[in-house]
N, CA, C and O atoms as CSV, one atom per row, in Angstrom:
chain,resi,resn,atom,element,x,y,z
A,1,UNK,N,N,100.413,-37.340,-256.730
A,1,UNK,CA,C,101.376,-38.247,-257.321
A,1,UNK,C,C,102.737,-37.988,-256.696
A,1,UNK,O,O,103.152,-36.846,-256.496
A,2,UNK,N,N,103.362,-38.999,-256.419
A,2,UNK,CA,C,104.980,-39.059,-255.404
A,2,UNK,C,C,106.081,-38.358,-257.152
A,2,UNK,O,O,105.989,-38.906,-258.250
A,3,UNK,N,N,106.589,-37.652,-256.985
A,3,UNK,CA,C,107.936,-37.296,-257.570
A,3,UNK,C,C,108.917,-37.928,-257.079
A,3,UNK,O,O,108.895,-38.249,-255.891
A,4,UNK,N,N,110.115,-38.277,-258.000
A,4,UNK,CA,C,111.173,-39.128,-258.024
A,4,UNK,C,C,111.739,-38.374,-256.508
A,4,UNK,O,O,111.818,-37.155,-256.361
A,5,UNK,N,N,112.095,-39.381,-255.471
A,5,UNK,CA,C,113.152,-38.513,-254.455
A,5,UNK,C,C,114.665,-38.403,-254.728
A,5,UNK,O,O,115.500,-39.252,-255.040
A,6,UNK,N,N,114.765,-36.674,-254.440
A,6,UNK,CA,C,115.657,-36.640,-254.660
A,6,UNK,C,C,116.932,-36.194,-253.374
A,6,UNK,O,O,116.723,-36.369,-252.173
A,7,UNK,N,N,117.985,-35.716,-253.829
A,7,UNK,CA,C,118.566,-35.270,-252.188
A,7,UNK,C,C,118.236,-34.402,-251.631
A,7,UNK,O,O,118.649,-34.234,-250.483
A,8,UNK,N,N,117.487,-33.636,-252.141
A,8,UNK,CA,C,117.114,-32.245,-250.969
A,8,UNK,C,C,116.349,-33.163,-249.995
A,8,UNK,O,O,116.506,-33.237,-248.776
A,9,UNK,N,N,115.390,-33.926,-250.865
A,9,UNK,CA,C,113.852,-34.491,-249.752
A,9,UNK,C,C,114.600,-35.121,-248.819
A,9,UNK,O,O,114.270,-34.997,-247.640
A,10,UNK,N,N,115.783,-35.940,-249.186
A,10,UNK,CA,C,116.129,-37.278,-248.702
A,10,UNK,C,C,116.783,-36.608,-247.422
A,10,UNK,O,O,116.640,-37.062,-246.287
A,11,UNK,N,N,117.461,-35.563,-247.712
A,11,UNK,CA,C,118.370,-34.958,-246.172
A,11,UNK,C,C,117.438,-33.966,-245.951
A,11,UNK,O,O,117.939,-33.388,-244.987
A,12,UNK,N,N,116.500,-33.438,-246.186
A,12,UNK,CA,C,115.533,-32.535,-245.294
A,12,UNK,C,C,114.856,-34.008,-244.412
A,12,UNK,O,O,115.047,-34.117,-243.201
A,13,UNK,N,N,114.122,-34.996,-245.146
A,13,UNK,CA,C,113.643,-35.634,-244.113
A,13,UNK,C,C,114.326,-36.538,-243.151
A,13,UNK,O,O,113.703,-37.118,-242.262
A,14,UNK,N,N,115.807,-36.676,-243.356
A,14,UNK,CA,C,116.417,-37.125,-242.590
A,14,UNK,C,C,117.006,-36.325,-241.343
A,14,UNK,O,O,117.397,-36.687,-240.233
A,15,UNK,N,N,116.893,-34.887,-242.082
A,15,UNK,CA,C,117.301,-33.421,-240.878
A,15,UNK,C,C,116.142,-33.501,-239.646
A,15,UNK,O,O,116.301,-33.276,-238.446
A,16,UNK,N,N,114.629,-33.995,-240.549
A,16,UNK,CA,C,113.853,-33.553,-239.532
A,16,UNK,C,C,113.031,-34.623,-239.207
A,16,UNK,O,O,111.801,-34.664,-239.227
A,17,UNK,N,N,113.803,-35.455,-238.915
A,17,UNK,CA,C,112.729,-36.892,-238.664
A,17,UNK,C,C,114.077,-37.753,-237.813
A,17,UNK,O,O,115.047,-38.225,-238.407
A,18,UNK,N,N,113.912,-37.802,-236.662
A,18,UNK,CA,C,114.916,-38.678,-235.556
A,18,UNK,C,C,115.155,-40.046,-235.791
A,18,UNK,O,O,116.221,-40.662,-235.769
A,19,UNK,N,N,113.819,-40.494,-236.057
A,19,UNK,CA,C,113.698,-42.075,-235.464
A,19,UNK,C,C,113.768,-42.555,-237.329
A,19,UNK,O,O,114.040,-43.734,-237.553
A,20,UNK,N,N,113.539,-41.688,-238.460
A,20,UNK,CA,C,113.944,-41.680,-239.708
A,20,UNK,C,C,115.619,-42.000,-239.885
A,20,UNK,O,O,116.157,-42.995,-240.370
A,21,UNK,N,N,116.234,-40.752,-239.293
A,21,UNK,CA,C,117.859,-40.465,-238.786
A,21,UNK,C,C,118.692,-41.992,-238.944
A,21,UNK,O,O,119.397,-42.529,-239.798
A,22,UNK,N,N,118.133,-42.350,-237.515
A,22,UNK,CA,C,118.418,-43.108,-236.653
A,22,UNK,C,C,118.685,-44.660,-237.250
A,22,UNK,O,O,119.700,-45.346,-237.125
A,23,UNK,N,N,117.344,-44.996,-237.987
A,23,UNK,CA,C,117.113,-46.108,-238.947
A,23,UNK,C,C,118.247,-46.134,-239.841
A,23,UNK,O,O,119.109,-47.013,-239.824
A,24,UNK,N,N,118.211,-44.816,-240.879
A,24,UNK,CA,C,118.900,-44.793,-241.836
A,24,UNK,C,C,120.623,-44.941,-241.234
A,24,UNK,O,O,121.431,-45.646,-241.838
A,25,UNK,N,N,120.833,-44.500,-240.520
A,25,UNK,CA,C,122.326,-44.435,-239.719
A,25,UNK,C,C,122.516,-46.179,-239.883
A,25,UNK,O,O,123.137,-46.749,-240.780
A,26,UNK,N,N,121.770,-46.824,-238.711
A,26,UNK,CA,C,122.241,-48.093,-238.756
A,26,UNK,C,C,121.963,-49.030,-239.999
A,26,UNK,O,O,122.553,-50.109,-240.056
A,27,UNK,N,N,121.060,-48.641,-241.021
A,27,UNK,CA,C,121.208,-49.301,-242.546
A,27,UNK,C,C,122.338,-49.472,-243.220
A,27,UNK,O,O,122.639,-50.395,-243.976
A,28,UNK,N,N,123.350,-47.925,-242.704
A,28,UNK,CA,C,123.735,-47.020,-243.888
A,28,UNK,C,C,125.538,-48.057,-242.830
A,28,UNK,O,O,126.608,-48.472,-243.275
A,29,UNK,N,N,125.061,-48.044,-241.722
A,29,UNK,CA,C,126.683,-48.730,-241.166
A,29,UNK,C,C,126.303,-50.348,-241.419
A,29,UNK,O,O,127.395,-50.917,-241.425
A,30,UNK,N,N,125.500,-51.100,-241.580
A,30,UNK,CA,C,125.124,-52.402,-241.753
A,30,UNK,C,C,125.946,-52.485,-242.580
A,30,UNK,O,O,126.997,-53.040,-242.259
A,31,UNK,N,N,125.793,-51.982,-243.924
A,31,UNK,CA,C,125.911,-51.632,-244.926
A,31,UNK,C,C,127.437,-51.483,-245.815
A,31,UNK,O,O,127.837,-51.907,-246.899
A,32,UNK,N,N,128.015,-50.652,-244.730
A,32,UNK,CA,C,129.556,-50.352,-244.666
A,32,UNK,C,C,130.035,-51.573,-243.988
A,32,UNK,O,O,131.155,-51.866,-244.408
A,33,UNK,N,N,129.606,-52.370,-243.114
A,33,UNK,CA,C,130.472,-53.236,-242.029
A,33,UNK,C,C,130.480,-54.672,-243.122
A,33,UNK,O,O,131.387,-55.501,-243.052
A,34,UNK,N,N,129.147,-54.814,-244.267
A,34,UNK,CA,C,129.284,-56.035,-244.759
A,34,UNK,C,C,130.822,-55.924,-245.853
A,34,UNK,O,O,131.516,-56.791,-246.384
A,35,UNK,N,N,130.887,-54.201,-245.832
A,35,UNK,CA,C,132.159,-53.973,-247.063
A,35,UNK,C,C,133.580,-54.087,-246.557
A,35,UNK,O,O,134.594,-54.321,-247.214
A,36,UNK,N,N,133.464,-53.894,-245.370
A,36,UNK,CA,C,135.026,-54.065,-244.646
A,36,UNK,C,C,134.704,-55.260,-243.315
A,36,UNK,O,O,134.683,-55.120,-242.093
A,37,UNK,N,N,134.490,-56.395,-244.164
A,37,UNK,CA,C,134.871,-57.523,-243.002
A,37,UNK,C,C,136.019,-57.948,-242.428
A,37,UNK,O,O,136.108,-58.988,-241.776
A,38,UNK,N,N,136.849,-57.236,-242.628
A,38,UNK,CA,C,138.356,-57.413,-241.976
A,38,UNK,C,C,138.751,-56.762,-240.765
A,38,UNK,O,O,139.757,-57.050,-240.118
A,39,UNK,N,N,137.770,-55.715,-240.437
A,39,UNK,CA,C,138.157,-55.131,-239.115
A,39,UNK,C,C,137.298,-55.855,-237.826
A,39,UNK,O,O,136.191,-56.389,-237.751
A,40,UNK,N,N,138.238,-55.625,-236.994
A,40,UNK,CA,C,137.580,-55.922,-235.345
A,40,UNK,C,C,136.111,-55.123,-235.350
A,40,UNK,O,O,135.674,-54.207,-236.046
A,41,UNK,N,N,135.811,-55.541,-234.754
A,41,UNK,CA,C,134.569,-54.171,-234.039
A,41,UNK,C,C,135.091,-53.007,-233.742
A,41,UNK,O,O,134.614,-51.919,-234.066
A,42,UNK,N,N,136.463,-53.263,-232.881
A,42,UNK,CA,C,136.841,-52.042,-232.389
A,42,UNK,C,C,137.158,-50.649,-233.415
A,42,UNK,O,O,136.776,-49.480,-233.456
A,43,UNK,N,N,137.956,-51.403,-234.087
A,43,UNK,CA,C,138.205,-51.038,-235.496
A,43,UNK,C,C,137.471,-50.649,-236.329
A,43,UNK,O,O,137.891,-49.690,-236.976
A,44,UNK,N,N,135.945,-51.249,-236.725
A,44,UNK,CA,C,135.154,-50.804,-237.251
A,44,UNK,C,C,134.568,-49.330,-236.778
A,44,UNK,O,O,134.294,-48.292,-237.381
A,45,UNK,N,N,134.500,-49.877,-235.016
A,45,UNK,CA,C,133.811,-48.401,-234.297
A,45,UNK,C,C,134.559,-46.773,-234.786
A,45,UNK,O,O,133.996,-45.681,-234.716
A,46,UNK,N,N,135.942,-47.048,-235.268
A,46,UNK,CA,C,136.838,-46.121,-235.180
A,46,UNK,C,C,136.826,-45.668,-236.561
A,46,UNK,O,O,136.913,-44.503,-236.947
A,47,UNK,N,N,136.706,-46.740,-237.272
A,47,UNK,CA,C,136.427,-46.185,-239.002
A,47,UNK,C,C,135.135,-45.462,-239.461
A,47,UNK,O,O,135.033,-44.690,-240.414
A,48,UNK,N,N,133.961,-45.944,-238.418
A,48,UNK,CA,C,132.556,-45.718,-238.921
A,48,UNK,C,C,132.265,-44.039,-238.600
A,48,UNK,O,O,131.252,-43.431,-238.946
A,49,UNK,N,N,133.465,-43.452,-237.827
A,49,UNK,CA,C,133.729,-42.266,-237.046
A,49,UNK,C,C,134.554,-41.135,-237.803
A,49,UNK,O,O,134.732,-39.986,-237.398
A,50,UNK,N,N,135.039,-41.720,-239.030
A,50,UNK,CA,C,135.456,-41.315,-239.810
A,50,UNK,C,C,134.981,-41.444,-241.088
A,50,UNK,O,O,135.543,-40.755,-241.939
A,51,UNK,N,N,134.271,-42.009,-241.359
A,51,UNK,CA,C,133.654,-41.998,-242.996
A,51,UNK,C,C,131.696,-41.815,-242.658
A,51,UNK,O,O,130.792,-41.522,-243.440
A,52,UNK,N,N,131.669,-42.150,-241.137
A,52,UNK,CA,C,130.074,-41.524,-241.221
A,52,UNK,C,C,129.222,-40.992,-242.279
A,52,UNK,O,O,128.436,-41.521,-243.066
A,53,UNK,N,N,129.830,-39.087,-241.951
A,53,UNK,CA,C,129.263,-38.109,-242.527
A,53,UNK,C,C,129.425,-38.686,-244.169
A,53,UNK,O,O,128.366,-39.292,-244.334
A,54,UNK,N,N,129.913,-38.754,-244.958
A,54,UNK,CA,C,130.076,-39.223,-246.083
A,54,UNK,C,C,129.387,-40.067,-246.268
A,54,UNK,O,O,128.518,-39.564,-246.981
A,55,UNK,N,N,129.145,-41.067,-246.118
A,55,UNK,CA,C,128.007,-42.693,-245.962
A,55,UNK,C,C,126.767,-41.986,-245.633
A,55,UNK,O,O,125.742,-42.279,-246.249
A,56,UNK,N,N,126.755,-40.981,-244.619
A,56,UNK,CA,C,125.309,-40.263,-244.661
A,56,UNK,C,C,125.195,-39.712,-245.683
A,56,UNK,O,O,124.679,-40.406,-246.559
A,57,UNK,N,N,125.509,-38.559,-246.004
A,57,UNK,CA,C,125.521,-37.593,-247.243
A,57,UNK,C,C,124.996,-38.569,-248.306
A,57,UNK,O,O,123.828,-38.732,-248.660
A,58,UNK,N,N,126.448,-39.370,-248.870
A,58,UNK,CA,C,126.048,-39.800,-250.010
A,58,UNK,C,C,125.227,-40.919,-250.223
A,58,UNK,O,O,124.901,-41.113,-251.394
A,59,UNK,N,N,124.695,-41.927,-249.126
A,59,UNK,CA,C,123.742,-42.746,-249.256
A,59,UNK,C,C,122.432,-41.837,-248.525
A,59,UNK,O,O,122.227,-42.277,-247.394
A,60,UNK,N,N,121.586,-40.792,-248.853
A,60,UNK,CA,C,120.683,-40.342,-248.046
A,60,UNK,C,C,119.657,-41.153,-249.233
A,60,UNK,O,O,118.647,-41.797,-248.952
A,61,UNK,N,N,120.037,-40.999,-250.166
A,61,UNK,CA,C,118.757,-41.641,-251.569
A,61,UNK,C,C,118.212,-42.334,-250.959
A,61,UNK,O,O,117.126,-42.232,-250.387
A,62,UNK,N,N,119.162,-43.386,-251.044
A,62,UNK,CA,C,119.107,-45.009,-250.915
A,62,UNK,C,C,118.822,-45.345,-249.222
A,62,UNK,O,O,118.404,-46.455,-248.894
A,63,UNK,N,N,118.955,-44.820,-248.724
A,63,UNK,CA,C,118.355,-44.949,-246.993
A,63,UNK,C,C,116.879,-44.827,-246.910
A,63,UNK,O,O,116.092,-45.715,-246.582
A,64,UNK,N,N,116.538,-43.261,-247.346
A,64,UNK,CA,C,115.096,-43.173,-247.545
A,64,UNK,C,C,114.510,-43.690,-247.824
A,64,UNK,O,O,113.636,-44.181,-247.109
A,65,UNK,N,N,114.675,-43.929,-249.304
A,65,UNK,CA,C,113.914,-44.906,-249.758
A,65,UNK,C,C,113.350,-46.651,-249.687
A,65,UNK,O,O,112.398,-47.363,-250.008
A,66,UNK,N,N,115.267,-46.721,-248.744
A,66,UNK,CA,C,114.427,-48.282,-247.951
A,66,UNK,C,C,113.594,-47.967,-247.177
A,66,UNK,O,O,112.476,-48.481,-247.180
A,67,UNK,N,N,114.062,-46.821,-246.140
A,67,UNK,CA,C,112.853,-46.911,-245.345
A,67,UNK,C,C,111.905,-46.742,-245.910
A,67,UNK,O,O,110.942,-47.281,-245.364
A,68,UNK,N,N,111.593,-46.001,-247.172
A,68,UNK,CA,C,109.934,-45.914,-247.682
A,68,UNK,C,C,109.448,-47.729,-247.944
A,68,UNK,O,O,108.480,-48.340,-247.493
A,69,UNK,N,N,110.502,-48.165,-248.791
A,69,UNK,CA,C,110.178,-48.994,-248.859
A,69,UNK,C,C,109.801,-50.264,-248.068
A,69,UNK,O,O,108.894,-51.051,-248.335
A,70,UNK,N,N,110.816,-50.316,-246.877
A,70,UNK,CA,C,109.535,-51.371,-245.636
A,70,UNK,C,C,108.846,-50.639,-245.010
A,70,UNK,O,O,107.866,-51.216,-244.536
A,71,UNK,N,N,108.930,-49.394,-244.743
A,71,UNK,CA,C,107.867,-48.988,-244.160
A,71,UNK,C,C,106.118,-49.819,-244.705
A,71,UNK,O,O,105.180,-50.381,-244.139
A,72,UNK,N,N,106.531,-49.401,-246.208
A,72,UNK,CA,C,105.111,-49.903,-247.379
A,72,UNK,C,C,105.321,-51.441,-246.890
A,72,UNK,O,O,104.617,-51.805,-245.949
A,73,UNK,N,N,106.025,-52.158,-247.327
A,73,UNK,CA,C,106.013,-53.543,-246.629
A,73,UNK,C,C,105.438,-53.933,-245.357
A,73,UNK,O,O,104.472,-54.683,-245.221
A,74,UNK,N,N,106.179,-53.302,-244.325
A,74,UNK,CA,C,105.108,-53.961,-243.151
A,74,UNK,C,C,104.036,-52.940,-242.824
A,74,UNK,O,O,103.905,-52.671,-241.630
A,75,UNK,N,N,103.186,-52.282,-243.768
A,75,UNK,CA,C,102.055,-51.832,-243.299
A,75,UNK,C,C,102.498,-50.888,-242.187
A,75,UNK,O,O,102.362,-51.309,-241.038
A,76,UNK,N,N,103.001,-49.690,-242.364
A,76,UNK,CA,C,103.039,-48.565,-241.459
A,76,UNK,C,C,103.243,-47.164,-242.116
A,76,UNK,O,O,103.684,-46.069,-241.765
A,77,UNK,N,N,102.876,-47.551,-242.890
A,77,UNK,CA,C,102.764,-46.153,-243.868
A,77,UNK,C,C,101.822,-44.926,-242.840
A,77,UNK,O,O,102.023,-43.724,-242.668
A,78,UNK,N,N,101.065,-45.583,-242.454
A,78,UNK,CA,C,100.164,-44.071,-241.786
A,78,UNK,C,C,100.704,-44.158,-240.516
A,78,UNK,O,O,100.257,-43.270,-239.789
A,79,UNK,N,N,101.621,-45.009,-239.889
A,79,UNK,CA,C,102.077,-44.287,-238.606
A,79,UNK,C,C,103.557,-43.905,-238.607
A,79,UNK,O,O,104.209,-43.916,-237.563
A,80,UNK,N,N,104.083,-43.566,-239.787
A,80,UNK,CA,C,105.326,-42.850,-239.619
A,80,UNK,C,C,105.112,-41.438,-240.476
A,80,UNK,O,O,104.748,-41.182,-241.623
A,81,UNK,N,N,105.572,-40.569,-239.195
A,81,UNK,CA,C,105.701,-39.233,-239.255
A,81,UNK,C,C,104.936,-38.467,-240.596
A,81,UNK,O,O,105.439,-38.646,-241.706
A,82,UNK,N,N,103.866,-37.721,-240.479
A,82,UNK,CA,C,103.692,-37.110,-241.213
A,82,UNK,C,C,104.625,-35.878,-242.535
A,82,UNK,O,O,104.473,-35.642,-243.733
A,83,UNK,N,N,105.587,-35.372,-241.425
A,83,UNK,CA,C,106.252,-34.687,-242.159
A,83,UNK,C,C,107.454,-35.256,-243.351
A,83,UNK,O,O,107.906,-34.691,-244.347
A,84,UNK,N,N,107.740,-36.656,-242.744
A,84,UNK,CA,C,108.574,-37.706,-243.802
A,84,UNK,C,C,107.896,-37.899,-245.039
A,84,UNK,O,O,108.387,-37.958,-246.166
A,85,UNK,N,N,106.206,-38.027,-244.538
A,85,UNK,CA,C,105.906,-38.486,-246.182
A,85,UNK,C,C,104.905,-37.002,-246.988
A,85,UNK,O,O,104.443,-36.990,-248.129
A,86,UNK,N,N,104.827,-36.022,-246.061
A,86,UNK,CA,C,105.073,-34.348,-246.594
A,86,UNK,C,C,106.649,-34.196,-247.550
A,86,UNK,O,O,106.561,-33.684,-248.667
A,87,UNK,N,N,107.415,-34.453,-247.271
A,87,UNK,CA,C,109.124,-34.198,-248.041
A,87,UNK,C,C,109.318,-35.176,-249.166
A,87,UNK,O,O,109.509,-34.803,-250.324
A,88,UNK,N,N,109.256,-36.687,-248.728
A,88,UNK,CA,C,109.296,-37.316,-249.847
A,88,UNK,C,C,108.453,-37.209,-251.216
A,88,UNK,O,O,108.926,-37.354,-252.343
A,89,UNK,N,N,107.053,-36.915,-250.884
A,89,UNK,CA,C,106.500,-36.274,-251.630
A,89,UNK,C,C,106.249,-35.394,-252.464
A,89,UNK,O,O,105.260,-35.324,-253.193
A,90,UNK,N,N,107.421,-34.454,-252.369
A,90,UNK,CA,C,107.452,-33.411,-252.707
A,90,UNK,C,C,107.677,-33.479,-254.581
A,90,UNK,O,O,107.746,-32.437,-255.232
């Protein structure tokens, strides 16, 4: 049975899963860019460089778990990383 995820799982499997990382990064700036539509790109590039780590940290829940969640949607549950769904599991 899956236990509620919490932040340890959510930043262990984001510590140890790249292409997990990676996903969640560009969710997690999608995300931020729909909240500050007033900046350039350039501008954005320069803010997203500064509030990153924070937007990581504190959205790791909510990253994971989208990805759990399309992952389950488009049918790829058994080909992403074993050790992601070892942690979430936990």
């Amino acid at each position: 049975m899956n236990m509620p995820l919490n932040m340890h799982a959510a930043r262990t499997a984001l510590n140890q899963d790249d292409e997990l990382r990676q996903w969640a990064e560009a969710w997690l700036k999608n995300k931020e860019r729909a909240v500050v539509k007033d900046l350039t790109d350039e501008e954005f590039d320069k803010h997203w460089l500064y509030v990153r780590p924070e937007r990581m940290h504190e959205g790791a829940i909510e990253a994971v778990a989208a990805y759990r969640e399309r992952t389950q949607e488009t049918s790829l549950l058994h080909s992403a990383p074993s050790i992601f769904w070892d942690i979430v599991s936990l």
